[in-house]
N, C-alpha and C positions, 0 to 999 in steps of 0.2 A: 424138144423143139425141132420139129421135123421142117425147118426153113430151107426151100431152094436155093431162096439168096439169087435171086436172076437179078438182083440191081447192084448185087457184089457191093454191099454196104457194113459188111462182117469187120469190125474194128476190134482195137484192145486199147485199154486205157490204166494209167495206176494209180490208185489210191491207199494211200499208208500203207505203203511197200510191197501193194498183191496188188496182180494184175489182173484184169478184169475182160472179157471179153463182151460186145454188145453190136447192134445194129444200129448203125450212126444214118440218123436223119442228115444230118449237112451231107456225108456221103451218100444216101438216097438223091439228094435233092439235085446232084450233078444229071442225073435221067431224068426226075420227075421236075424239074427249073424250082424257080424261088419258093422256099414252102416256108420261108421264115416266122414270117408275119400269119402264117396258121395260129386260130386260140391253140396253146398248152394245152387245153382237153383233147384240142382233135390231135394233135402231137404226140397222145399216148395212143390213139386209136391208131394211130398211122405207124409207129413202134409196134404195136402187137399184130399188127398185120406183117410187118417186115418177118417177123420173128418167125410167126404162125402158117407162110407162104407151103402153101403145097398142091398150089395148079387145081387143087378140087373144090375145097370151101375157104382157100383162100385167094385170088389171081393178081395175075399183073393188073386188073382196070381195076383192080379194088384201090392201089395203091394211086393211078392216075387220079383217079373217081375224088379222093381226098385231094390231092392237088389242087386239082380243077375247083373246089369248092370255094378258092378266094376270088373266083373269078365270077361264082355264080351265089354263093353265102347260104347257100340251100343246096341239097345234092337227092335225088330219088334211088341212090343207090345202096340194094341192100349189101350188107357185111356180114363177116362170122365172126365173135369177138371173144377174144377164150383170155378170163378173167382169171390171175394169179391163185386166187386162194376166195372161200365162202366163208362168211360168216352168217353165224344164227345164234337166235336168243331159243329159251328153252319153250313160249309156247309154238312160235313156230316149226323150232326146231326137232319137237317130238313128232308133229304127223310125218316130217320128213324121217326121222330114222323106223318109225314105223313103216311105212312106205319101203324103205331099203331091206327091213327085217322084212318083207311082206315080197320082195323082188327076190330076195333071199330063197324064199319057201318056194315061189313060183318055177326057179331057174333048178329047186331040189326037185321038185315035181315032174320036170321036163327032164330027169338025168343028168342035167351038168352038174358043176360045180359051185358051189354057192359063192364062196370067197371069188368068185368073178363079180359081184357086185360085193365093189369098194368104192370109197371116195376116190377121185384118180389126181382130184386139187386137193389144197391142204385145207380142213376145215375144221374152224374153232366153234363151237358151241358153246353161251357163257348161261347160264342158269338165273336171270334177273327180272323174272317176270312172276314169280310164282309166291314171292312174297306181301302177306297184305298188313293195312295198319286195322290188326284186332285190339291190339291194345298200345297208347298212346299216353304222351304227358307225365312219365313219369320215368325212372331211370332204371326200370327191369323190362322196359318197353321193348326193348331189343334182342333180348334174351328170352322173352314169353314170346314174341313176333316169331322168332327162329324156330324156336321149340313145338309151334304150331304148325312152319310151313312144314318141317322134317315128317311134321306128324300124316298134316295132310296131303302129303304127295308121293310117299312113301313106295308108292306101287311105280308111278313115274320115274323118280328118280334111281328103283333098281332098274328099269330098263332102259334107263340113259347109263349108267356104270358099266350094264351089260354093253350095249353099244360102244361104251369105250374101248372096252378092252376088245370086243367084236371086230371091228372095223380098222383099215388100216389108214392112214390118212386124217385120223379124228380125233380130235382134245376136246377134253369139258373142261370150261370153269366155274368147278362149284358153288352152290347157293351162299349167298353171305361174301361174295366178293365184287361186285360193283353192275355196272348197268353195259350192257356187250359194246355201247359203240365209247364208253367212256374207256374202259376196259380196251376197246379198239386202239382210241388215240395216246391213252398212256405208255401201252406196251405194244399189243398186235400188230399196229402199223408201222411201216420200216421205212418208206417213200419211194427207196430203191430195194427191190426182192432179189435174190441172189439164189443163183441153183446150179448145183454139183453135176454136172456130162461128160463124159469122156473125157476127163481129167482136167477137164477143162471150168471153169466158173463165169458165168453169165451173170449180169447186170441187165437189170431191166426194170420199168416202173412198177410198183407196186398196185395191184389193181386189184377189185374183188366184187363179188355181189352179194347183197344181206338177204335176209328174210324177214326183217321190218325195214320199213320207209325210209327212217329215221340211219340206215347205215350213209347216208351223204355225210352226215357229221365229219366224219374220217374226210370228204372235200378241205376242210380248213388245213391241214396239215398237207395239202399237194398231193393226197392220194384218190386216183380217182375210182368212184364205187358211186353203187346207188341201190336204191332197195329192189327184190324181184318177189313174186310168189315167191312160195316155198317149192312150187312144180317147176319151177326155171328153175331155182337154186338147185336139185335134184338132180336136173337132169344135167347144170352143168358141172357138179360134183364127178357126173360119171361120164364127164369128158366132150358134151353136147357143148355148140357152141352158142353163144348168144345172140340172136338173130336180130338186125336192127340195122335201120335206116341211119346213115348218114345226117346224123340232127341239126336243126339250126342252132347255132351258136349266141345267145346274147351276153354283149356285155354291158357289166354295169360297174360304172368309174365312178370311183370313191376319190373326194377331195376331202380336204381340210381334215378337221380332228374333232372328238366329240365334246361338250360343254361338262363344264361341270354339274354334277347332279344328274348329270344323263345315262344310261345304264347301256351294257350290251343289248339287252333286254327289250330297252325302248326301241332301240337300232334295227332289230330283227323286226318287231312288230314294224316298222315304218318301210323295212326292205319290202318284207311280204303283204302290206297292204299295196305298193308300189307294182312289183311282179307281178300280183294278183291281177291286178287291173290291165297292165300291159298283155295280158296271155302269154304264159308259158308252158305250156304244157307241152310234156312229149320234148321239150328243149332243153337243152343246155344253158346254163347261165354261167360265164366266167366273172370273175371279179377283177380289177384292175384299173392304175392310177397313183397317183399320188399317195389318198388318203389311204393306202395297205402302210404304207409307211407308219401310220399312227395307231395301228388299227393289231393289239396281241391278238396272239395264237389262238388263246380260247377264245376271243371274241369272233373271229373268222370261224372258229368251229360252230358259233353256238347260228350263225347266218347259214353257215351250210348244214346244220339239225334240220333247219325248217323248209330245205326245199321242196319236201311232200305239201307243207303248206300252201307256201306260194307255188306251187304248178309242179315244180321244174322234174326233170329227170337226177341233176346235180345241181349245185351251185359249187363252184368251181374256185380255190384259190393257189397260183402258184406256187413254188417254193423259191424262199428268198433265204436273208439271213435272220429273221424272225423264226422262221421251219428251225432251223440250227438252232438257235436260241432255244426253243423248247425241246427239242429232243434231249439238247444238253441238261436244259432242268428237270426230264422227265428221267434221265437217269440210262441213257442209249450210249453206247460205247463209244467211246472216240473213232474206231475203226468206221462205224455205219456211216456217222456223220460225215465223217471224210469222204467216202462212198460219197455220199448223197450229193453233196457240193460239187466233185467232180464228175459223175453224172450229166445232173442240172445242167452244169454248164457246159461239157460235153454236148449235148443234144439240143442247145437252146430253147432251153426249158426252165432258164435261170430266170429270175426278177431282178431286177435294179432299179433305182428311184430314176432312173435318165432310159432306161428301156423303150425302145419305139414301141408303141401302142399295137396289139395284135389288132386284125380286124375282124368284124362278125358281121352274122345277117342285121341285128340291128342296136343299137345302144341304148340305156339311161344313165342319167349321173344322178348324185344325190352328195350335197355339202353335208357331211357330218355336223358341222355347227349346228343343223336347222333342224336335227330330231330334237325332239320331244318329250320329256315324261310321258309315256302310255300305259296303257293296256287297251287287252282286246276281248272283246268277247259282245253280248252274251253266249253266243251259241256258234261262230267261226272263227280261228285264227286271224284272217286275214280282214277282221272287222275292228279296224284298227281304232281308240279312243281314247280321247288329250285324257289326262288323267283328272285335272279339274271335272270333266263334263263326264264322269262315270254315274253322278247320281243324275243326272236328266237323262242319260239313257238310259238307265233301271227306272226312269219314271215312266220314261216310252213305250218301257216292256210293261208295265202295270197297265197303262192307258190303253194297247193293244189286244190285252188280255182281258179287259173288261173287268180291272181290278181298283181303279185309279183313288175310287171310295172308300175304299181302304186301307190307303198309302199307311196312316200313322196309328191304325188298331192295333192293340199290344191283345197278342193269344196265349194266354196263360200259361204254364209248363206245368204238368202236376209232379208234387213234390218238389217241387225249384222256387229258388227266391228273385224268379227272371222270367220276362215273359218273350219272346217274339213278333217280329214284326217283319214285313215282304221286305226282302233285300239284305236280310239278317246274313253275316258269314257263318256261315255254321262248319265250314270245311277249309283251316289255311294250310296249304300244303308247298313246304320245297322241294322239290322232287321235280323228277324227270329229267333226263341227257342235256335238253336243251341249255339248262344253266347252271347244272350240278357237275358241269363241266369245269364251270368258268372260276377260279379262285375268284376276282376282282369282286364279283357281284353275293358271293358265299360269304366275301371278308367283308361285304356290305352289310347283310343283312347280321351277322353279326357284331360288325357297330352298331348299329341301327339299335339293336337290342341290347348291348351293353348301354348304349343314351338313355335307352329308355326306362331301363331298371331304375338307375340311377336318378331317374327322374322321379321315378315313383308309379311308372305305369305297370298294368298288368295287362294280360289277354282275359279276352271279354267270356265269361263261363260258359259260354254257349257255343264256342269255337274250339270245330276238333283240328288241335293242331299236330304236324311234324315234319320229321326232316330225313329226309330218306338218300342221301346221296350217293353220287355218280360211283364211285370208289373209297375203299378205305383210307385215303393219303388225304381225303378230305377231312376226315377227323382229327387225322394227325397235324395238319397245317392250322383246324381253327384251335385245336388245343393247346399249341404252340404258340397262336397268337391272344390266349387266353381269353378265349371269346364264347368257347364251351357253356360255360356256368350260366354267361347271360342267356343266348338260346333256352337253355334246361328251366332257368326260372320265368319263360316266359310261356312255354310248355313244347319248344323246339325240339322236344328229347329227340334222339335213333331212334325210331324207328325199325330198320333193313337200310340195306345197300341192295337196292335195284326200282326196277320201273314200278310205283304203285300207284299214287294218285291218278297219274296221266292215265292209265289205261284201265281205271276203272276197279284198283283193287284198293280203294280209301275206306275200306274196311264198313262194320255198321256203323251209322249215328246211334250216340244212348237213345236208350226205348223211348223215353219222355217225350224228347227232342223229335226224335223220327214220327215218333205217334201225334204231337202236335202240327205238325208239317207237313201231314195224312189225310188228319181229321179238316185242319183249314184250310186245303187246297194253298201252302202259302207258298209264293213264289219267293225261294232264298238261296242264296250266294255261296260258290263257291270260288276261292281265289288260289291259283296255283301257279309253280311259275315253271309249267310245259308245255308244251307243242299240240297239245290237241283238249277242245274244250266241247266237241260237239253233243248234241243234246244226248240225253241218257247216259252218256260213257263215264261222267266222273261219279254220281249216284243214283240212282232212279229218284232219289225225292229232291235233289236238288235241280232245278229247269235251269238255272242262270249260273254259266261258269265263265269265269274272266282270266285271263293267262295276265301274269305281272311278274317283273323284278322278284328277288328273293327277296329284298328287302323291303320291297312294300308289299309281299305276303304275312311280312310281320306288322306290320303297319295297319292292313287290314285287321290283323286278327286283334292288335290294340283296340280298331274303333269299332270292332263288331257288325259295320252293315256297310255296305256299299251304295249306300244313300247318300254320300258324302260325297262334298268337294275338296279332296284331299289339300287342295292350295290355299284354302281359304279359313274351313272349319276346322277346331281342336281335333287330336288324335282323343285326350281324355285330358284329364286335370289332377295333378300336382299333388302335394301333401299341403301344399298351403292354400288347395284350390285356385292354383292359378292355372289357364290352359297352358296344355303343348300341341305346339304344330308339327304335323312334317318334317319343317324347314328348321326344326327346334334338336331336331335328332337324326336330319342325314348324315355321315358321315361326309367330308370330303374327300377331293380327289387323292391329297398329299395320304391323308390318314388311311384309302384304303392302297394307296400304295407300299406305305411304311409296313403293313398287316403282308399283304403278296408278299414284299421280298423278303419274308421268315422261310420261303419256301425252298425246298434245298433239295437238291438231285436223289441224296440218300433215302429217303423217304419214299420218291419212288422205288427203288433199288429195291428194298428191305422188304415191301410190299408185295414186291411181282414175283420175288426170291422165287415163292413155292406156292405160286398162282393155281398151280391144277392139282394138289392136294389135296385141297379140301379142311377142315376142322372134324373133331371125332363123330359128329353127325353122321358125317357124308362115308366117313373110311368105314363105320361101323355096318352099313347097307349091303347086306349079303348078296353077291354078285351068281347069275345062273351062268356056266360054262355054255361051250358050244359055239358051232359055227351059223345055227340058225336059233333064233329063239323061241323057249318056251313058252308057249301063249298060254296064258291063265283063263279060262273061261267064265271063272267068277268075276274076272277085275272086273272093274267099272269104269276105269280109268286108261288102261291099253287093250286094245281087240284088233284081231288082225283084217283089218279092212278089205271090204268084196271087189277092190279095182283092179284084180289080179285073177279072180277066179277063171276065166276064161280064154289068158292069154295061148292055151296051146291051139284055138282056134285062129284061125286066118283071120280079120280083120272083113266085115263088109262094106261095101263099097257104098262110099255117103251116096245117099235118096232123099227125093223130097219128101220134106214134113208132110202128113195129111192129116188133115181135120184136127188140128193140133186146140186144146182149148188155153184159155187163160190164166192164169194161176194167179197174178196180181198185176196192178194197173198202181204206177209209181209217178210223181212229181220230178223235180229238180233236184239236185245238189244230195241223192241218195248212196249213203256212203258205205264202204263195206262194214261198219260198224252197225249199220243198220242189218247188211244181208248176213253177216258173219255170226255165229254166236258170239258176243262175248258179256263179259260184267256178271251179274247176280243171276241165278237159275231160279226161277218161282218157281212155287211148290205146285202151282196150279197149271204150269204148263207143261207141253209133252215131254222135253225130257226132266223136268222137276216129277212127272208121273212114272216115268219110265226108272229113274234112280230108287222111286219108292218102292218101285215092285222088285227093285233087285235087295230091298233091307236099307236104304242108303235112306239117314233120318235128315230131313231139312237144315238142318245146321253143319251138317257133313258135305252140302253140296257141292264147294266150295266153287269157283268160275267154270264159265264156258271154258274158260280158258288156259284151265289148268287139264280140262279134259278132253283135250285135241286131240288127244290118241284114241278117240274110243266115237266111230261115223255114228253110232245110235245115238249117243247125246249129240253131237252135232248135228247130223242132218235133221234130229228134232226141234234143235232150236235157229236151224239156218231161220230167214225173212220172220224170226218170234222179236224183235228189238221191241220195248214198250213202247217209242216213238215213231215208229215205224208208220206212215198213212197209208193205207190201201185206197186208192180211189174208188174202188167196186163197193166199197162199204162207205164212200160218203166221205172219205177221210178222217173217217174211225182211228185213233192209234192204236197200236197191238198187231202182232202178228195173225190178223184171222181173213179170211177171204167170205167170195159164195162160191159154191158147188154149182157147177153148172152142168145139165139144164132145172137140177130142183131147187137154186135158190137155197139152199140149204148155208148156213152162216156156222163155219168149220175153223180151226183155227189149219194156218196154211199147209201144214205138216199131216194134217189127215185129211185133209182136202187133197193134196196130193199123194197120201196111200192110196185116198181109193181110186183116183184117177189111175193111178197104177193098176190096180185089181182090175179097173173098166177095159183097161190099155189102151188108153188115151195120151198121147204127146201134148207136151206143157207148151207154153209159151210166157217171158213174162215181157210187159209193154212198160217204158220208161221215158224220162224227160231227159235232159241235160246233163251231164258230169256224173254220168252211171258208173257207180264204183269207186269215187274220191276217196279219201286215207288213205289207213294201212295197209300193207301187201299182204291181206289175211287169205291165205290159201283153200283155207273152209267157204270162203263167200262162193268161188268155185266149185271146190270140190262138193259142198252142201248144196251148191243148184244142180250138180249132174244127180246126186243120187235123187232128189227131190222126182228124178224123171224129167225136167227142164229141158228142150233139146237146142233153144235161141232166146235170145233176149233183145227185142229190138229197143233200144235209146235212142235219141237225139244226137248225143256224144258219147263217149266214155274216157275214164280217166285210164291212163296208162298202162299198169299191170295189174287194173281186173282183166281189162278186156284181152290181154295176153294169157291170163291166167284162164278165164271161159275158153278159150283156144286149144290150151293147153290140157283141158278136162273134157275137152270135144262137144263142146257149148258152143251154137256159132253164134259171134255177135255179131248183130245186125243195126245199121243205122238208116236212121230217114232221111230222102233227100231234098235237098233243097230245102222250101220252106214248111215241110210236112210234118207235122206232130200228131199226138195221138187226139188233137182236142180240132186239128181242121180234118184229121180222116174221121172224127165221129166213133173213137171206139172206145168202151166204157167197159169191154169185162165179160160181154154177154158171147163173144159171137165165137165161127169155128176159121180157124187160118191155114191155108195151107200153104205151104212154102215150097215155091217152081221153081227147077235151073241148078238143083243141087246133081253131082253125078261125079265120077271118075276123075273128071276133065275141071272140077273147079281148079280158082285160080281165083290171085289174091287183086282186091276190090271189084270182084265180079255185080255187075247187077243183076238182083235176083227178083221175084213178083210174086207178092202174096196176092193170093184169096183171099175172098173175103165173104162169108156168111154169116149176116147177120139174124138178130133170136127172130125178126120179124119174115128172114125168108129171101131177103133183100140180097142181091151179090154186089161183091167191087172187086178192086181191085187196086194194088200200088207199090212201088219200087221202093226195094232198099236195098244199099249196098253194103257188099257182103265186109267186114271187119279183118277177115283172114288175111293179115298185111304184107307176108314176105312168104316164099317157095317153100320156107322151110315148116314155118306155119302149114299150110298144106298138107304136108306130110304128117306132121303133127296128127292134123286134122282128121288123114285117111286114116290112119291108125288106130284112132281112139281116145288119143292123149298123145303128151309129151312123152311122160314115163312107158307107156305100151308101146312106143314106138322104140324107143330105148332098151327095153327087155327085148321086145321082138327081135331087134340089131342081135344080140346075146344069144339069145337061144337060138337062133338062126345060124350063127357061126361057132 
């Protein structure tokens, strides 16, 4: 920590009998005046600027700059912000170690040293994405799931073992141990990170950046993180700093306490329809008030899961004596916690129920009394729905789709004593961080389902169900509170421990089921209780996915369709045919608190013992030696990627685009799940073609997104999403374009080879919120190799448009009221992009050309996306990561 310390704020404090040394905001704030009433988020940012002070990417206005900010609640000042430690899940996490294996070979190439590229922050890697539900509903489900993922990923996970041992700075936590940010807040996260100098020990906040969205989770426990590409996380593994405006602040004051029968669940779903509306993006959201008083640990966790939902950068909650409270039940030393508290309170950073109220650029409140039973869906998060009124809007979706005629047609199943009908659940799934976090809501749906047995109910045969959760101390808490059994008997079996449904790995539906589903265009349900429901990502044959409580995932899969007004109509009926409702088998509030407090420190403990060992699967994975790795040219699954080929050349200096054509013409709300590969790989598209010609038989194919290491499947299946609309084709779904000037109907991936072979420059044209979800690094990196060199939007969501920067993709936005439907452009013409050169500079106006197929010229401004100096740089270089090697090989 190379601090000047020009404000001389260097303190020492003791906590259980060690002393501590730190950078004390109260002693900053004698230079910089009152910083009190700063949100606690900008209070870490204004901490690691203390810390990080070195006259060159850190200075004295940086520290003013924050000050000043209560005076003006918005600040235009950029910072450098250097995060404690990275975390990554494993599909992220593989193109990034690939990519270091690949910085590796480049820096052997150029004569240095390879072991110059290390991690230089501490980074945990947790393996929880690569598991799917092949098989389900039954009590070998778990152990046939495992034995498939070892099987299928087998080439991946030796070159993540290699990496372990490779790399200095880097832990895996093996497959079959929980979901990375659950994993995060049980163990990973500290509040306060502590580091060994000159004999010396530092205290400092705990801080970090993911490689999925979903790292804000880790916000509920007062640590602050948020998600980045996988090319920011890289480049600030190897000590790049994080580049980024002084954010606005909001907060949002929580009163009162929630109802009974009201779920964390409903809570999130009402935050983020709330934020959603207000705009947040690009911000901050703090939490704060009263109702934190009423409000556990997981339940703040499961609000700051969903920040990627509602907008935010983070969602933000102090540490109080709740924080304490769970670290003590998650099994953290008496030492940390003591740390932590005096800390907090050291730096006023603490909470208290009497605490003056921070201030921000602007606030909401929301009385917890006044949530709701929800869900949300069909097709966004932040489409929030009373839970009674879930079958009138599955009718709305019938009515929209020009299905409404056939609301109550039953379609046959062959071989089944059951037929289908639109709105059928055919998918209930628990799963996902969001809530497999949360005990309260896991010991719900486990009452729920103990009632129900008991009652005589079953799950409805045509529902694939499971239970996939956050970590192993889940199993161990519902087994304790003997709650197992009912789950198992209503087909809740294990599944895995990690992310599956949410992101698209809910395995096949039976052949029947999927072939009837197929055959009738039928629109049917899937109910799951995580964070992302967007279209295509949970099945390809399921169109309507709704995020719920865990326990009314049981609930559904009881009543089989989401036709239903859960408040009013039976769940099913009785052994004596009499109905049950809902209201007949929730749990209370007392009952799921009796179930939580089974929960006990050890268990954590016991769990986390030997977190990065692994089971004989993983030990058994024969490791290659060496300081660079061996690349297999057979894999199919690791290849060492071309964004490195040419670093020993100098860098050209950015030009304008010319006669650039169109690649595709996009709507609103397109998300990187659309641009990214991810979910099921058809046999019929180019990399389902491309796996065949290496021997890889269709049922081997296993995810986009288990094969992030290897740019041939991914750039063949970047903009292939089946939902994807091309406005050039009508609004066709599918990833296919025209070839322009023959009109040719290409799917987008060979439309852009051959534009490549022509040497032609890309462009793609977009609407609104270009780039929403996940931080998938391929949506990027799969539009640079596509040959893409801009993408003009309307807006963009956060870190795509960091990440296009970062892959030396400029993004570009329209101004004012300008879209691609009043400039008149549909796909046909040639664009040339003026003003690029040496001398750009961040929100530059730039000026397209415009020729159109009829001959026609225009012309019109847009401004350039390139937000901070350091972007710039970025920029001239080629990337983040080339700018980063070059630093390297250069010195």
């Amino acid at each position: 920590m190379p601090s000047l310390d020009s404000l001389q704020c260097r303190r020492s404090l003791e906590a259980a009998g060690k002393t501590y040394h730190y950078f004390s905001l109260p002693a900053a704030a004698a230079t910089l005046g009152e910083i009190d009433r700063l949100p606690v988020s900008l209070k870490v940012l204004l901490e690691n600027l203390l810390r990080w002070e070195d006259g060159v990417t850190v200075r004295r206005e940086d520290f003013v700059a924050l000050a000043q900010w209560l005076n003006t609640r918005s600040s235009e000042q950029e910072i450098q912000y250097r995060p404690a430690r990275v975390l990554m899940q494993d599909f992220t996490g593989v193109p990034a170690v690939v990519d270091l294996a690949a910085m590796r070979d480049a820096v052997a190439r150029a004569g240095g040293d390879p072991q110059r590229i290390n991690p230089l922050s501490p980074v945990d890697l947790v393996i929880d994405h690569s598991v799917m539900v092949d098989r389900f509903g039954n009590d070998q489900a778990f152990a046939q799931n495992v034995a498939i993922e070892m099987q299928r990923n087998g080439e991946r996970y030796e070159f993540l073992r290699w990496g372990q041992q490779a790399f200095d700075n880097f832990r895996v936590v093996p497959p079959g141990t929980g979901i990375c940010h659950q994993v995060n807040l049980e163990y990973l996260g500290q509040v306060v990170w502590t580091r060994d100098e000159d004999g010396d020990t530092y205290a400092y906040p705990d801080t970090l950046v993911g490689t999925d969205s979903h790292t804000t989770m880790i916000n509920g426990l007062g640590v602050l993180g948020w998600g980045v590409g996988g090319i920011e996380a890289e480049a600030a593994m190897l000590g790049q700093p994080v580049s980024m405006l002084i954010p606005e602040v909001i907060g949002f004051r929580l009163t009162g306490r929630l109802n009974e029968g009201v779920t964390a669940t409903d809570l999130v779903l009402t935050v983020t329809q709330m934020l959603r509306k207000h705009g947040v993006v690009g911000k901050f959201v703090e939490f704060y008030g009263p109702g934190l008083d009423n409000l556990p640990l997981a339940d703040r966790a499961t609000i700051g899961n969903m920040a990627p939902e509602y907008g935010a950068t983070c969602g933000f909650f102090p540490v109080d004596r709740i924080t304490l409270d769970y670290l003590r039940l998650t099994g953290r030393s008496e030492e940390r916690i003591a740390l932590v508290e005096a800390y907090a309170k050291a730096q006023g950073m603490w909470r208290e129920h009497d605490s003056p109220d921070p201030l921000f650029t602007a606030t909401l409140e929301l009385d917890l009394s006044q949530v709701r039973p929800s869900v949300a869906g069909p097709k966004r998060p932040q489409d929030r729905v009373a839970l009674g009124d879930i079958g009138a809007s599955f009718d709305l979706l019938l009515e929209t789709s020009g299905r409404k005629q056939q609301t109550d047609t039953p379609f046959v199943v062959a071989g089944e004593s059951f037929s289908l009908k639109h709105g059928a659940v055919v998918i209930a799934a628990i799963t996902s961080c969001t809530n497999t976090s949360n005990p309260s809501v896991l010991m719900a749906a486990g009452l729920l389902a103990k009632k129900a047995v008991e009652r005589g109910l079953k799950r409805q045969p045509w529902v694939k169900s499971s239970l996939a959760p956050g970590s192993k101390v889940v199993t161990d808490y519902l087994e304790r509170a003997g709650l197992t059994a009912y789950l198992d008997q209503l087909g809740f079996n294990l599944v895995g421990y990690g992310c599956t449904t949410c992101i698209g790995n809910s395995g096949p539906l039976p052949d029947a089921i999927g072939q009837t589903i197929a055959d009738n265009d039928l629109i049917v349900s899937s109910v799951l209780s995580g964070n992302r429901n967007f279209e295509g990502r949970v099945h390809p044959l399921v169109k309507a996915n709704w995020l719920a409580s865990p326990p009314l995932v049981v609930a559904f899969a009881l009543a089989g369709t989401t036709r239903i007004d859960m408040e009013r109509d039976p769940l099913g009926y009785d052994a004596q045919n009499q109905p049950v409702y809902l209201r007949d088998i929730w749990p209370s509030s007392a009952e799921i608190a009796a179930a939580v407090g089974r929960i006990d420190g050890e268990m954590f403990r016991s769990r986390y013992a030997d977190v990065f060992t692994g089971d004989d699967h993983w030990q058994k994975i024969a490791v290659s030696a060496g300081d660079t790795y061996q690349w297999n040219a057979g894999s199919s699954y690791v290849q060492n990627p071309p964004f490195f080929a040419d670093i020993g050349q100098p860098p050209a200096p950015p030009a304008d685009i010319e006669h650039a054509r169109v690649l595709a013409v996009f709507g609103d709300s397109i998300t990187t799940d659309h641009i990214s590969p991810a979910g099921n790989i058809k046999a019929s598209s180019p990399a389902g073609l491309y796996l065949q010609s290496l021997g890889v038989q269709p049922e081997d194919f296993n995810s986009y997104g288990s094969r992030r290491g290897n740019h041939e499947v991914m750039m063949r299946g970047t903009f292939a999403n089946i939902r994807i609309k091309n406005e050039m084709l009508g609004g066709e779904e599918g990833g296919n374009t025209l070839h322009q000037p023959s009109g040719e109907r290409l799917s987008i991936y060979d439309a852009a080879m051959r534009y490549q072979a022509e040497g032609v420059p890309l462009v793609v044209i977009a609407g609104k919120e270009y780039g929403t979800g996940s931080s998938r690094d391929w949506a990027a990196k799969g539009t640079n190799l596509l040959g893409v060199k801009a993408v003009i939007a309307e807006s963009f969501e956060r870190i795509h448009r960091s990440n296009l920067i970062g892959m030396g993709v400029l993004a570009l936005q329209f101004v004012g009221e300008q879209t691609r439907q009043s400039l008149g452009l549909n796909g046909t013409e040639r664009l040339s992009i003026r003003g690029l050169g040496a001398d750009i500079r961040p929100h530059q106006l730039l000026t397209v050309e415009v020729v159109r197929s009829d001959g026609s010229h225009g012309t019109f401004q847009v401004l350039c996306r390139i937000d901070t100096l350091n972007e710039v740089e970025y920029f001239k270089a080629g990337g983040i990561l080339h700018h980063v090697l070059r630093q390297l090989i250069g010195s």
